[in-house]
GUKOL-582739 format. One line per field, with one value per atom (N, C-alpha, C): x, y, z; atom name; residue in three letters. Coordinates in nm, 4 decimals. Example, Ala and Ser with C-alpha at 12.3 -4.5 7.8 and 13.67 -1.06 7.14 Angstrom:
east (1.3190 | 1.2300 | 1.3200 | 1.2850 | 1.3670 | 1.2900)
north (-0.5690 | -0.4500 | -0.3300 | -0.2250 | -0.1060 | 0.0030)
up (0.7800 | 0.7800 | 0.7800 | 0.7080 | 0.7140 | 0.7870)
migu (N | CA | C | N | CA | C)
lumlo (ala | ala | ala | ser | ser | ser)
//
This chain:
east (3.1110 | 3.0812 | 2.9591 | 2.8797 | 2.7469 | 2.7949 | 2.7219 | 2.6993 | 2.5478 | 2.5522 | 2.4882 | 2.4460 | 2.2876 | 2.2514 | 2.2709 | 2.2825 | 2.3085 | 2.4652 | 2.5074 | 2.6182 | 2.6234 | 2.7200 | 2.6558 | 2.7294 | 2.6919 | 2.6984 | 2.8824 | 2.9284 | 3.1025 | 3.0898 | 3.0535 | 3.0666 | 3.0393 | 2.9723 | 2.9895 | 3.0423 | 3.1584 | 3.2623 | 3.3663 | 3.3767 | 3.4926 | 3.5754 | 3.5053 | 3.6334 | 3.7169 | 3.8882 | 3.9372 | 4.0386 | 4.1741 | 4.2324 | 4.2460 | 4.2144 | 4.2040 | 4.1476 | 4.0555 | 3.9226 | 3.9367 | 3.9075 | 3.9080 | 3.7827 | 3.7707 | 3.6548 | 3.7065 | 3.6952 | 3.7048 | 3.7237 | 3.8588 | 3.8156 | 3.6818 | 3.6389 | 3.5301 | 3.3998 | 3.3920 | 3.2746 | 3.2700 | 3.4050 | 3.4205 | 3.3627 | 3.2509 | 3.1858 | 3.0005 | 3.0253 | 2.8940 | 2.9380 | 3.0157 | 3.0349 | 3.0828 | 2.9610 | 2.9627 | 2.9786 | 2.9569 | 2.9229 | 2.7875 | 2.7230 | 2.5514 | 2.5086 | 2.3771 | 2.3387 | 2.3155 | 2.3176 | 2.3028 | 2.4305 | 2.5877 | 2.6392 | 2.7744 | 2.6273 | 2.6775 | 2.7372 | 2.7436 | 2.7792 | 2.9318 | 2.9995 | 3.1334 | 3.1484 | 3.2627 | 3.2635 | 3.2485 | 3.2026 | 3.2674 | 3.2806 | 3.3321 | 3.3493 | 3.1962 | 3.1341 | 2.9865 | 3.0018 | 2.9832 | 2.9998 | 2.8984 | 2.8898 | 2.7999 | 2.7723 | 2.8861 | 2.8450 | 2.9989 | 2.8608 | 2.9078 | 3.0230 | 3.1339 | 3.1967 | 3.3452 | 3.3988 | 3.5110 | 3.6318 | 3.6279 | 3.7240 | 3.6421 | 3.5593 | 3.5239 | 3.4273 | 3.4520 | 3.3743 | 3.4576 | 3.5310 | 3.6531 | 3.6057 | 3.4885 | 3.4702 | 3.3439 | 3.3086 | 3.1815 | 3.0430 | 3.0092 | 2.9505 | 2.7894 | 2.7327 | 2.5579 | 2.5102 | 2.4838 | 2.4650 | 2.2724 | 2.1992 | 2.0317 | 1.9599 | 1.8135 | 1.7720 | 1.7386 | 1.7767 | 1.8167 | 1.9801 | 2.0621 | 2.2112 | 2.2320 | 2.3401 | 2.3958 | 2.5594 | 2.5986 | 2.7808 | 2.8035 | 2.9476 | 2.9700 | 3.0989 | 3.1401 | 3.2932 | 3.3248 | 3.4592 | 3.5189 | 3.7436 | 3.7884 | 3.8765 | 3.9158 | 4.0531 | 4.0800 | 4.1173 | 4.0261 | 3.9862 | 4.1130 | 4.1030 | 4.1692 | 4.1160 | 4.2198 | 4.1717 | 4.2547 | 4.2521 | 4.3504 | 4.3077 | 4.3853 | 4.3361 | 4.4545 | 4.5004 | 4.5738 | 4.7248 | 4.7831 | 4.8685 | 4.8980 | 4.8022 | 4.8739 | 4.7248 | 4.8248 | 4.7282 | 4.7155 | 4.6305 | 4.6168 | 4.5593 | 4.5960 | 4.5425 | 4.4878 | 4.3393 | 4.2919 | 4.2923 | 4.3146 | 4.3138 | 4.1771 | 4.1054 | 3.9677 | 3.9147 | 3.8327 | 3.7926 | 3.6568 | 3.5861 | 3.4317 | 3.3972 | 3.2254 | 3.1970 | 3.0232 | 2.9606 | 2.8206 | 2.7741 | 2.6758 | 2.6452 | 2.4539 | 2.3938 | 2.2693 | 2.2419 | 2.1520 | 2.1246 | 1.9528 | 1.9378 | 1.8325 | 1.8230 | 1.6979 | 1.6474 | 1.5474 | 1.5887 | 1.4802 | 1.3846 | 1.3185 | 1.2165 | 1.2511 | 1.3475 | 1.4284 | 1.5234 | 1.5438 | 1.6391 | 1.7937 | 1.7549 | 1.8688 | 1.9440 | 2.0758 | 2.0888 | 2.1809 | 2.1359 | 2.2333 | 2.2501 | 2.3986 | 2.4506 | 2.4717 | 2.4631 | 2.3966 | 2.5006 | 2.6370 | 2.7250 | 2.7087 | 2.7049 | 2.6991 | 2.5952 | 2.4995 | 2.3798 | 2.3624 | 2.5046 | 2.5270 | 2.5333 | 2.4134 | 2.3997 | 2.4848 | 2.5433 | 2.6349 | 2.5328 | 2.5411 | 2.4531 | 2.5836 | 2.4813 | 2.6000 | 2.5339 | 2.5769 | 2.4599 | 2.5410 | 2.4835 | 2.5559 | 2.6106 | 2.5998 | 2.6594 | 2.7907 | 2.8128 | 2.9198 | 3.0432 | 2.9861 | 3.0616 | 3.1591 | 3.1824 | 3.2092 | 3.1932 | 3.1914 | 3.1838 | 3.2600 | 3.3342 | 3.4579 | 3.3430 | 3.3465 | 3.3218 | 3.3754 | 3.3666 | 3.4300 | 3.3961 | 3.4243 | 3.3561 | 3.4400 | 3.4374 | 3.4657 | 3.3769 | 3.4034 | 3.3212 | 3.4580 | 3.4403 | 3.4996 | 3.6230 | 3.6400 | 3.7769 | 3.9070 | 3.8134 | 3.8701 | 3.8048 | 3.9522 | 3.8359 | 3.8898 | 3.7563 | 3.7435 | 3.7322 | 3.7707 | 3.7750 | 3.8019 | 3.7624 | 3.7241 | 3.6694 | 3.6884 | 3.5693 | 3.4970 | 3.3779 | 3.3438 | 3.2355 | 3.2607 | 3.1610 | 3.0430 | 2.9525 | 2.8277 | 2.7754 | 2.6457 | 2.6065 | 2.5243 | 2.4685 | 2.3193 | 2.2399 | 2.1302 | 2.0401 | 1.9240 | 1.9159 | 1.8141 | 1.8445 | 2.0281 | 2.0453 | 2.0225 | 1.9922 | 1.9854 | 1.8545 | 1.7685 | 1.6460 | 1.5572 | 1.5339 | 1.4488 | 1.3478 | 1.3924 | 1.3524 | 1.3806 | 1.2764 | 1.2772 | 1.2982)
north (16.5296 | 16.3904 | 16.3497 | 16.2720 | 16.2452 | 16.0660 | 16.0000 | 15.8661 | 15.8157 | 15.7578 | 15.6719 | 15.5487 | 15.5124 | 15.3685 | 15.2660 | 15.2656 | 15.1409 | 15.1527 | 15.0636 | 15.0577 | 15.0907 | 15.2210 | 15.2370 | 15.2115 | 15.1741 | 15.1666 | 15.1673 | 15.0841 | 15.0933 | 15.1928 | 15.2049 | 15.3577 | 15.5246 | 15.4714 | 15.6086 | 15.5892 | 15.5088 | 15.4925 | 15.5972 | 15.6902 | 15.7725 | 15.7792 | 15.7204 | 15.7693 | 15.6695 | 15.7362 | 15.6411 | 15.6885 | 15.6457 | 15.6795 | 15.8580 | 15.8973 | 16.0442 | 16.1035 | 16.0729 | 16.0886 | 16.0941 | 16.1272 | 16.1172 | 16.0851 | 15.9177 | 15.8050 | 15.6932 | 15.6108 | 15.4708 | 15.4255 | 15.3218 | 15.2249 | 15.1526 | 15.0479 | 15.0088 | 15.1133 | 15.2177 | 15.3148 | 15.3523 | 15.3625 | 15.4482 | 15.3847 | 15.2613 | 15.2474 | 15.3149 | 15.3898 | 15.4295 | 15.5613 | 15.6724 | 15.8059 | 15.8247 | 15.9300 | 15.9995 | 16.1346 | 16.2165 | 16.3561 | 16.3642 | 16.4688 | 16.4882 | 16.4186 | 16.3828 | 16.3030 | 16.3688 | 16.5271 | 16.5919 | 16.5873 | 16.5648 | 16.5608 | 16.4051 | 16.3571 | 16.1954 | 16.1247 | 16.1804 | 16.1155 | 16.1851 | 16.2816 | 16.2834 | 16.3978 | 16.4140 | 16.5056 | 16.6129 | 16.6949 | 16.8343 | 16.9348 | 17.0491 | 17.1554 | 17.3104 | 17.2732 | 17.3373 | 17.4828 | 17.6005 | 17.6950 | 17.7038 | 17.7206 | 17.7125 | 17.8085 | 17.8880 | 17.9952 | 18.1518 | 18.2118 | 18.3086 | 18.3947 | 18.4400 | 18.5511 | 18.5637 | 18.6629 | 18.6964 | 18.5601 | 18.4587 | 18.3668 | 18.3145 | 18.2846 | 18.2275 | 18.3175 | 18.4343 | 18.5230 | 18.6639 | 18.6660 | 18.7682 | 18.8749 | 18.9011 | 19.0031 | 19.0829 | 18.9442 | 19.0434 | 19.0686 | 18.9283 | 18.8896 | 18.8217 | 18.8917 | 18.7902 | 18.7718 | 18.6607 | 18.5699 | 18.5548 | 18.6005 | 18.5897 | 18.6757 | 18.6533 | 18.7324 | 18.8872 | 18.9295 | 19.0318 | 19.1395 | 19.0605 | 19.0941 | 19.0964 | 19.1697 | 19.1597 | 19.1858 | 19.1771 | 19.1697 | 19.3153 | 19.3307 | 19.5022 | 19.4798 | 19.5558 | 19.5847 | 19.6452 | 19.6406 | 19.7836 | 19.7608 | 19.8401 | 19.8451 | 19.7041 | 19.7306 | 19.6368 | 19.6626 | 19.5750 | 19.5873 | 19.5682 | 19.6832 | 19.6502 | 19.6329 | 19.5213 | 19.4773 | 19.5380 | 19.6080 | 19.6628 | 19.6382 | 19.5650 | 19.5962 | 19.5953 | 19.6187 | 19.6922 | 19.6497 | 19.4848 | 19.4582 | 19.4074 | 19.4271 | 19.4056 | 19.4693 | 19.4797 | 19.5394 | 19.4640 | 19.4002 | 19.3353 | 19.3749 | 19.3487 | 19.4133 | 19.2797 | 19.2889 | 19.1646 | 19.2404 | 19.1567 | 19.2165 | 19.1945 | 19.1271 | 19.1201 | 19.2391 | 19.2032 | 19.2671 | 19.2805 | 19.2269 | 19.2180 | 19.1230 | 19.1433 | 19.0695 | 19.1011 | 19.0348 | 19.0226 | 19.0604 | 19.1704 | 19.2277 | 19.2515 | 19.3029 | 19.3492 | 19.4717 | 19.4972 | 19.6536 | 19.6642 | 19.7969 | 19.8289 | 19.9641 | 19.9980 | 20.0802 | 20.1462 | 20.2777 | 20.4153 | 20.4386 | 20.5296 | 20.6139 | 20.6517 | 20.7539 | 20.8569 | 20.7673 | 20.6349 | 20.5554 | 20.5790 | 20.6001 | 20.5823 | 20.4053 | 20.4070 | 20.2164 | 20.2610 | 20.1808 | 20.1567 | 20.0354 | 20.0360 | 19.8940 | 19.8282 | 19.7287 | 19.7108 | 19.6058 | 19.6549 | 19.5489 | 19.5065 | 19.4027 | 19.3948 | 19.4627 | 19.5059 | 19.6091 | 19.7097 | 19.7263 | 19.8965 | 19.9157 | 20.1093 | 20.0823 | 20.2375 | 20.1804 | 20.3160 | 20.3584 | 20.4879 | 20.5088 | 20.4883 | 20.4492 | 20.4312 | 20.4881 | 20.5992 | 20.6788 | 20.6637 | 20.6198 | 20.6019 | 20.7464 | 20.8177 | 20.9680 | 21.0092 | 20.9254 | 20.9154 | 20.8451 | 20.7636 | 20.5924 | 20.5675 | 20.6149 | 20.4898 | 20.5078 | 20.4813 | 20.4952 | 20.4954 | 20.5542 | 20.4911 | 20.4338 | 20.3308 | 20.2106 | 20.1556 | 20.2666 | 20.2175 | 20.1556 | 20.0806 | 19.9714 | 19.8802 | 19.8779 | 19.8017 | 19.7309 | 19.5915 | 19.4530 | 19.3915 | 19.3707 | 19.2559 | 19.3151 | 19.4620 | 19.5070 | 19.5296 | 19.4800 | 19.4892 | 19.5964 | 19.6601 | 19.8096 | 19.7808 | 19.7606 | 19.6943 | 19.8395 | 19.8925 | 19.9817 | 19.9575 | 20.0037 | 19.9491 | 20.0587 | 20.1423 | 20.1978 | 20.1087 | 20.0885 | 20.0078 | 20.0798 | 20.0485 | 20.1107 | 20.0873 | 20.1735 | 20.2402 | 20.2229 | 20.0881 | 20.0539 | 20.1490 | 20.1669 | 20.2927 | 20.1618 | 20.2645 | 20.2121 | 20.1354 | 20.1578 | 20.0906 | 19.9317 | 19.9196 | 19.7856 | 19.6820 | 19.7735 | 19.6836 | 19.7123 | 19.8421 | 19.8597 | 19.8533 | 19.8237 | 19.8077 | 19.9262 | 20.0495 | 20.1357 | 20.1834 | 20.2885 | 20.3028 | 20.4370)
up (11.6459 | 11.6189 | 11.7006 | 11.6494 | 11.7127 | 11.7430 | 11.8632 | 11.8754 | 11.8448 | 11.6989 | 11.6787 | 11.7830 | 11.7688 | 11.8418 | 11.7926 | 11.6299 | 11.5415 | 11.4877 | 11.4572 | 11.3818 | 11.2343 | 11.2220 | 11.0727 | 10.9852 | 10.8370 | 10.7369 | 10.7061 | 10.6449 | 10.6476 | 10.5643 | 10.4182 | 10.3686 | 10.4201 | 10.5378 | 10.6384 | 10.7490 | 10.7542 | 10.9035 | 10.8548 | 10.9070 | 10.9200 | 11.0005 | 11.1712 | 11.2516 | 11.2494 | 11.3053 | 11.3239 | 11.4145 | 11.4426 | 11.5180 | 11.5864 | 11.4283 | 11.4751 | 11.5328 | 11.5551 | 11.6726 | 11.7755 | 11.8917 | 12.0140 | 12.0944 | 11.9669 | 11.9948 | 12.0572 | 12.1355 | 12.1690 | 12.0331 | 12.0391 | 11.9171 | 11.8810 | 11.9981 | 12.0116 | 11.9811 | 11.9429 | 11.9095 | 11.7869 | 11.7260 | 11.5696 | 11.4824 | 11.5047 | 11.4027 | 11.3863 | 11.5437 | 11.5857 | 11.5635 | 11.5377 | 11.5284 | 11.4101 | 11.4200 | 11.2454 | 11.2775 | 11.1388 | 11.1577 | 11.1331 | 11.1036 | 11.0324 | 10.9121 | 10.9501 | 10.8370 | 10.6823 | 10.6701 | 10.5997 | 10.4832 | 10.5868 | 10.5032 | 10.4802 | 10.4487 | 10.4791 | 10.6126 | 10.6809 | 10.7845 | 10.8079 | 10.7362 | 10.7337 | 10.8071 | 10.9069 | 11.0443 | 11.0141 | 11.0416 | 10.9816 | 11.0890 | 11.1015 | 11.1650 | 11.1874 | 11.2838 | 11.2509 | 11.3715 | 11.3123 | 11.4244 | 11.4895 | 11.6109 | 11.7088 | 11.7883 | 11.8480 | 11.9085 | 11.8430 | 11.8202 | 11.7027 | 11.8157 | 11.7574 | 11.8593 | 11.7922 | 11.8432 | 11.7905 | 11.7379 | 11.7827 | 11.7583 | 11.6322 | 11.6046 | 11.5173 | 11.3856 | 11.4877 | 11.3400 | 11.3349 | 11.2990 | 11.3267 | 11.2124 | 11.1178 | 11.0502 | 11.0954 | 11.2441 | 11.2689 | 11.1638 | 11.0943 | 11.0075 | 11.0092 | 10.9607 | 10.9672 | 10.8244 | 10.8349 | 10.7034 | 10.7153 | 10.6488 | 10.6596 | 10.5547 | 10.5778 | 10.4506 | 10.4672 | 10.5960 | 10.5860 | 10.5968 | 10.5388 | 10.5436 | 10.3681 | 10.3523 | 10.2389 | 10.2438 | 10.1066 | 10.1156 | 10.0555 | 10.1241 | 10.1207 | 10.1123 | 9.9857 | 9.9668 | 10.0427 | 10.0994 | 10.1951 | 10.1393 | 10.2526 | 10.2233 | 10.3405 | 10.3619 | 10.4177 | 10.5988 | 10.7137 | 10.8145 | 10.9260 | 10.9603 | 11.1184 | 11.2289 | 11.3128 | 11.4621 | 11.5272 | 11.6195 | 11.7538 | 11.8909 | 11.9418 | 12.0838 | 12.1534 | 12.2941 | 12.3624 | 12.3161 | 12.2730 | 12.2550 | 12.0934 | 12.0043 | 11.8491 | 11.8047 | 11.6483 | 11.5493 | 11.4360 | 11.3493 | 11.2785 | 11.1934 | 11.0631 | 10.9593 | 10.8472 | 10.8324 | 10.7063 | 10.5621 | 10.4798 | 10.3195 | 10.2791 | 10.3630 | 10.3039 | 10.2778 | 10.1396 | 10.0941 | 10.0444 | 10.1380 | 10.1441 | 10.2503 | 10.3118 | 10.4165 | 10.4333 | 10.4728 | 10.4642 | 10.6113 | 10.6170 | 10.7457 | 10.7282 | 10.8432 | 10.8403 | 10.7462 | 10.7239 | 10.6663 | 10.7055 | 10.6893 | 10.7006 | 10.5998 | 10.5437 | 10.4424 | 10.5279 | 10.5275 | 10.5911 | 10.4753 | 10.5446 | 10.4018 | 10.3481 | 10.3694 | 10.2898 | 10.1717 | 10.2020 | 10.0771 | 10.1462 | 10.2632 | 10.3131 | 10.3507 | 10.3588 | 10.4110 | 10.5138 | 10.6185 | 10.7623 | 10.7355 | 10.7426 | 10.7970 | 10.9466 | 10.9717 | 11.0957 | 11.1359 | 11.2089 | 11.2624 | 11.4096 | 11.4341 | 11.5710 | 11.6810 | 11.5896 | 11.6810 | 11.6263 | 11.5763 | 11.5676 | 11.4401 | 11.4261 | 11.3201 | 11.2462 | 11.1193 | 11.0560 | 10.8888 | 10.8771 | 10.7921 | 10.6572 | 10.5163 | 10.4272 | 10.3058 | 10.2648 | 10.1556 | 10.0817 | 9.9200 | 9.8226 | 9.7171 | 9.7844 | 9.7412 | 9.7909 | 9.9294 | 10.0206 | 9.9524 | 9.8801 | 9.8112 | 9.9222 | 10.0679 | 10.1377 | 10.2923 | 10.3699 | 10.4925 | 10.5831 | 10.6751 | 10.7794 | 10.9039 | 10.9111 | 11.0352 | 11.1241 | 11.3016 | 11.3720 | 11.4971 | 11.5193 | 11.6981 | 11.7727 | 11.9025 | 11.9888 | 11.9945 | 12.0072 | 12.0427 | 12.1378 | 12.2497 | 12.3632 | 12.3472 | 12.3523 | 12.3626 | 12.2963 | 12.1767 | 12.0308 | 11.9259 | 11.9147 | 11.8003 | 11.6295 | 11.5630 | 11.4585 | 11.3708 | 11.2588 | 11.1291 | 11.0004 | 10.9168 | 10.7913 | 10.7420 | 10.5580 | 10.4931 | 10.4332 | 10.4492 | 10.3431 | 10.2304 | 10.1172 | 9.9991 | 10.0031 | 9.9960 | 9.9765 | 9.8349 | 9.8522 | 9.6912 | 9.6687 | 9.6051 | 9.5277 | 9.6138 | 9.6471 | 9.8086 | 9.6762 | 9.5662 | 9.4526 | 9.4592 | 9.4685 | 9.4701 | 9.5546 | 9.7087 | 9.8406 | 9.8588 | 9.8692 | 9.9541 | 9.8377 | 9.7287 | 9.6532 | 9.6033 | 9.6424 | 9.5841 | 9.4369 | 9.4040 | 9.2898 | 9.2198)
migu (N | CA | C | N | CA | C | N | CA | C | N | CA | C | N | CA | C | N | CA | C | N | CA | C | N | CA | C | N | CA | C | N | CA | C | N | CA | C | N | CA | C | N | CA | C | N | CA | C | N | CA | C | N | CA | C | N | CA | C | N | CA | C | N | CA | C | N | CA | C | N | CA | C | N | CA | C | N | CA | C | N | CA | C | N | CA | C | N | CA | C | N | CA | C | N | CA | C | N | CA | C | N | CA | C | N | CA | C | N | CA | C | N | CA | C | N | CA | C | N | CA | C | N | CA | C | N | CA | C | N | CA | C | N | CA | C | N | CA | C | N | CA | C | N | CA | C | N | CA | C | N | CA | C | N | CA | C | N | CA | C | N | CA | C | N | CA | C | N | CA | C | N | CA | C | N | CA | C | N | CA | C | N | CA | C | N | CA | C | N | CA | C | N | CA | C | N | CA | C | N | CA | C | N | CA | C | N | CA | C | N | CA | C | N | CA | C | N | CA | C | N | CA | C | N | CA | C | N | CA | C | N | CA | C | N | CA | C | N | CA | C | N | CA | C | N | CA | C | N | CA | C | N | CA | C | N | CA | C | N | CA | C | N | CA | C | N | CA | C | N | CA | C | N | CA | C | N | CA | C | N | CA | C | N | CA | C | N | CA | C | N | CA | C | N | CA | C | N | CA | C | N | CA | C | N | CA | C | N | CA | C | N | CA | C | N | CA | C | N | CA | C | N | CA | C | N | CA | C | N | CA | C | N | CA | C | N | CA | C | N | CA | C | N | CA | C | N | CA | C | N | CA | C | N | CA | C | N | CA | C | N | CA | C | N | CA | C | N | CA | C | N | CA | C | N | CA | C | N | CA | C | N | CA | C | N | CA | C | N | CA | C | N | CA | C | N | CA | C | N | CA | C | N | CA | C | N | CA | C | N | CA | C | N | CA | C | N | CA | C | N | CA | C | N | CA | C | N | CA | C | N | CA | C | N | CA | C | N | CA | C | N | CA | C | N | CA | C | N | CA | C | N | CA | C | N | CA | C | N | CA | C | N | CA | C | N | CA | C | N | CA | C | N | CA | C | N | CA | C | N | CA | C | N | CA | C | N | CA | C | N | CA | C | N | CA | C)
lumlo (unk | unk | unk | unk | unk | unk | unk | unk | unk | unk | unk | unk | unk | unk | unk | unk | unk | unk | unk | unk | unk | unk | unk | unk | unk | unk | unk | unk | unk | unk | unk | unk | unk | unk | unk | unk | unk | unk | unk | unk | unk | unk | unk | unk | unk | unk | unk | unk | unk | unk | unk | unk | unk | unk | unk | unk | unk | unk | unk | unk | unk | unk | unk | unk | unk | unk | unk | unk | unk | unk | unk | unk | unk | unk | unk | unk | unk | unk | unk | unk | unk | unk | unk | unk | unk | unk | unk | unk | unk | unk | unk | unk | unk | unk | unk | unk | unk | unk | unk | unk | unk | unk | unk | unk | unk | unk | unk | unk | unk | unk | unk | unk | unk | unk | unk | unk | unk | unk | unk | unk | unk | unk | unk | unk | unk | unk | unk | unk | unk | unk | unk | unk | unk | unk | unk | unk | unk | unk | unk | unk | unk | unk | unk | unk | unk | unk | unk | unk | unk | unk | unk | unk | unk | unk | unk | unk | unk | unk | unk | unk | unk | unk | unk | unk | unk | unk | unk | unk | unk | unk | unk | unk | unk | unk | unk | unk | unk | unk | unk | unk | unk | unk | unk | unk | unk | unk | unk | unk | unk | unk | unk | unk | unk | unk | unk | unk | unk | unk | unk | unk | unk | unk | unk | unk | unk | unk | unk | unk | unk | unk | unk | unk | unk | unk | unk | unk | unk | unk | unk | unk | unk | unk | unk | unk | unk | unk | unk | unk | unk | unk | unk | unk | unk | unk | unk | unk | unk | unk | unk | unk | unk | unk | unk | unk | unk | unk | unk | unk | unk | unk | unk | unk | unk | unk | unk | unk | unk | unk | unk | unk | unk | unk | unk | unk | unk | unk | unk | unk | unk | unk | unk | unk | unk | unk | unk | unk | unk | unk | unk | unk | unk | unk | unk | unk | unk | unk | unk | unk | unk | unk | unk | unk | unk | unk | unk | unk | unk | unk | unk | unk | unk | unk | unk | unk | unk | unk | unk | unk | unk | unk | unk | unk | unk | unk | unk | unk | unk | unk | unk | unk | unk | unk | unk | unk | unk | unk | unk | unk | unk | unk | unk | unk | unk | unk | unk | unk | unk | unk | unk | unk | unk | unk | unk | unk | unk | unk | unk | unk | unk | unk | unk | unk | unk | unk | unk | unk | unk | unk | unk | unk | unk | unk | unk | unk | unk | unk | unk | unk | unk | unk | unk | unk | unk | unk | unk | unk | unk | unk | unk | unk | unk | unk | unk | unk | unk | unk | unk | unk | unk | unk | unk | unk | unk | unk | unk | unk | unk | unk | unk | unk | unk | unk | unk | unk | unk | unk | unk | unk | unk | unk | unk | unk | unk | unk | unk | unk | unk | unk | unk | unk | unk | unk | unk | unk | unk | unk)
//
């Protein structure tokens, strides 16, 4: 929630008791002006609680089927049904594609059709195969 200097607009007063605004203020706190003024939930600092697939969203990432991902770390194991997730890649000369999680990079040749992908991040070991597109569809070769 942001504090406004002016009092805004009754069709963009949202807060209200639910807030953990002063009464006297909830006519000055909005969310972003982008999306009308209405609160919303904005991630801010990327990391395991809030990005639990280990995910980068940009124009150099793309989405990759895989199977479905496990988390383990010393006291449970968790298993997601997801079944796809958007990561880095990179394209060699050879037409090769590395996928690029967290730094780290796993090669994913589409002759393979899938990859086993495994890493610790903050003490948590993350695995998954995920499928291997034909490198024509991601690296633009020909």
């Amino acid at each position: 929630m942001f504090d406004s200097e002016t009092e805004l607009p009754l069709h963009f007063q949202y807060a209200d008791n639910s807030f953990n605004v002063p009464r006297e203020k909830q006519t000055y706190y909005s969310g972003p002006d982008i999306y009308d003024y209405c609160p919303v939930y904005e991630v801010s600092n990327i990391d395991l609680v809030n990005n639990e697939y280990l995910e980068d969203m940009g124009p150099d990432s793309t989405c990759f089927d895989h199977e479905k991902i496990l988390r383990k770390n010393k006291t449970t194991n968790e298993v997601y049904p997801r079944t796809s997730s958007c990561h880095k890649y990179k394209c060699s000369k050879n037409a090769d594609l590395q996928v690029i999680i967290n730094g780290k990079s796993f090669p994913c040749r589409a002759g393979d059709r899938s990859a086993h992908l495994k890493l610790e991040v903050q003490n948590v070991e993350f695995s998954t195969d995920i499928h291997c597109p034909p490198c024509q569809s991601v690296c633009n070769v020909g």
